[in-house]
C-alpha positions as CSV (number, residue, x, y, z in Angstrom):
1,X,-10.0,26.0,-1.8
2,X,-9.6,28.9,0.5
3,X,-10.7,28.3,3.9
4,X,-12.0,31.1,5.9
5,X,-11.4,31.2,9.9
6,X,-15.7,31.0,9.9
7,X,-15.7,28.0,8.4
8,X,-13.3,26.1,10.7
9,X,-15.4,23.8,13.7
10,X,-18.7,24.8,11.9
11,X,-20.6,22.6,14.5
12,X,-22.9,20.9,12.0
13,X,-19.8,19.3,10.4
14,X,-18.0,18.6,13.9
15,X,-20.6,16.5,15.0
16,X,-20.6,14.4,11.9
17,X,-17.0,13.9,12.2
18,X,-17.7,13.5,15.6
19,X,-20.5,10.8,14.7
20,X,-18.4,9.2,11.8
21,X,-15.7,8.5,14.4
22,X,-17.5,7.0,17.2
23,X,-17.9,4.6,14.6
24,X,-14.8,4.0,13.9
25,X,-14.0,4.0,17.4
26,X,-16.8,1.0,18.2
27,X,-15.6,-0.7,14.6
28,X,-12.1,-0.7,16.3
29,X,-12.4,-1.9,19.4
30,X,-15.5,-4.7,18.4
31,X,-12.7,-5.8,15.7
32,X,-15.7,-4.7,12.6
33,X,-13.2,-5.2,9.9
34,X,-15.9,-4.4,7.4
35,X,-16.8,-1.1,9.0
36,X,-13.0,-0.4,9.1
37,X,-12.6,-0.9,5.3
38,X,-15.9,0.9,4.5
39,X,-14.5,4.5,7.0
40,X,-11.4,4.2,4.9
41,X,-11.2,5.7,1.5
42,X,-10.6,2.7,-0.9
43,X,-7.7,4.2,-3.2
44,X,-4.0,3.5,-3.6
45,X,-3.4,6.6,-1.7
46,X,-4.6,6.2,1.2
47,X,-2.3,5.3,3.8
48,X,-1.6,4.1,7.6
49,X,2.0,4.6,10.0
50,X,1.3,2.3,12.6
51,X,3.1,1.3,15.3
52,X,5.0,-1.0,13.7
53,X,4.0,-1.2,10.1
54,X,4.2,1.3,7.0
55,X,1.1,0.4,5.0
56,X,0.4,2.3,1.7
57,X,-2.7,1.8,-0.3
58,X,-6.3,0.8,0.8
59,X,-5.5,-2.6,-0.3
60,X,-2.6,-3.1,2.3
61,X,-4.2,-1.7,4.9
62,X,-7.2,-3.7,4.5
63,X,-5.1,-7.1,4.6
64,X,-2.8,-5.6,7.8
65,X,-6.6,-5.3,9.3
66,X,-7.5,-8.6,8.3
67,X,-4.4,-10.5,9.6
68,X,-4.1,-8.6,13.3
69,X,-5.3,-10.0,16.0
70,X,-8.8,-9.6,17.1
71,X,-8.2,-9.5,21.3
72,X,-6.4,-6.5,23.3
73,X,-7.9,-4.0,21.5
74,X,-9.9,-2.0,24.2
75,X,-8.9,1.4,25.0
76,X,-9.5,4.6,26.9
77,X,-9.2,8.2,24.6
78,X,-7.8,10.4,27.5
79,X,-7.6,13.0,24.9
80,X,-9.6,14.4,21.5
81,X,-9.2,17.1,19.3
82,X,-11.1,17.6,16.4
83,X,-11.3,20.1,13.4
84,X,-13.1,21.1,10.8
85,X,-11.8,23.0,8.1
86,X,-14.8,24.0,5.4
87,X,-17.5,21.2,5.0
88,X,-15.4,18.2,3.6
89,X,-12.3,18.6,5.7
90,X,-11.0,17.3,9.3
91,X,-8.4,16.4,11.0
92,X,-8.9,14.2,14.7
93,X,-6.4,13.3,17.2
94,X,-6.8,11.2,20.2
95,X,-4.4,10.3,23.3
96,X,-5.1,6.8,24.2
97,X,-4.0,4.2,27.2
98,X,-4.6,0.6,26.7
99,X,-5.0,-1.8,30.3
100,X,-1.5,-2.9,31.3
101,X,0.3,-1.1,28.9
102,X,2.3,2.2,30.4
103,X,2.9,3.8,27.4
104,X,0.5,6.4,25.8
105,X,-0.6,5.7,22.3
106,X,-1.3,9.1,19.5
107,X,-3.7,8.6,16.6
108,X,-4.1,11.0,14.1
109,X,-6.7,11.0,11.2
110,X,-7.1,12.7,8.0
111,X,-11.0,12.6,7.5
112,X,-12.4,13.8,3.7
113,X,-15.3,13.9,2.5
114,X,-16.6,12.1,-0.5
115,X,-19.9,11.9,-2.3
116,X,-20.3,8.5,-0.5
117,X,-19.6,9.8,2.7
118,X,-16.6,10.9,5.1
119,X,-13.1,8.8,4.9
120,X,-10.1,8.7,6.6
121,X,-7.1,9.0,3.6
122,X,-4.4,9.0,6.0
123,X,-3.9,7.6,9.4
124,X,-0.9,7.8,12.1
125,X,-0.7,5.3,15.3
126,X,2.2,5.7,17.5
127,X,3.0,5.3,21.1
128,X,4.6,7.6,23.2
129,X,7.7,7.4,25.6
């Protein structure tokens, strides 16, 4: 697929990438492991970096979100970028600050979309400094 620079940020498609990751962002925070696993794409390709953990495969990730702990998981996004490549293509990145923590956490999110709706296939989580 060849993307042309008019189909990058067409805003019909930003603001459902926008829309599909407010969700993830309330799933997150309210600990909705269900909603978590449903956002993600369920295939043995998908993967998460986290901060501390290498996690390949839908089925890892899914027992990683299962097994963390539900409290401390509020945070602020003091920065978001998101783009749109065609219609079934994103990419969004956030800066992020939790409460009593100095250091500045990145996430990065490969969004596709697939017949039964957008899903991240690869995710990034690291913290900066």
């Amino acid at each position: 697929m060849t993307v042309q620079s008019a189909e990058i940020n067409l805003p019909d498609i930003v603001a459902e990438v926008d829309a599909v990751f407010a969700a993830y962002e309330k799933a997150l925070v309210g600990n909705d492991v269900a909603m978590l696993d449903a956002l993600f794409w369920n295939a043995p390709q998908t993967l998460r970096y986290g901060v501390g953990e290498h996690l390949y495969g839908f089925e890892a990730i899914q027992a990683f979100r299962q097994g963390r702990p539900s409290q401390g998981l509020a945070r602020e996004i003091t920065a978001r970028s998101v783009t749109t490549f065609g219609s079934d293509y994103a990419v969004a990145n956030i800066e992020f600050v939790r409460a009593g923590n100095p250091r500045t956490g990145r996430q990065t999110q490969t969004w596709v979309r697939f017949p039964e709706g957008w899903k991240v296939v690869a995710a990034h989580v690291s913290l900066a400094g």
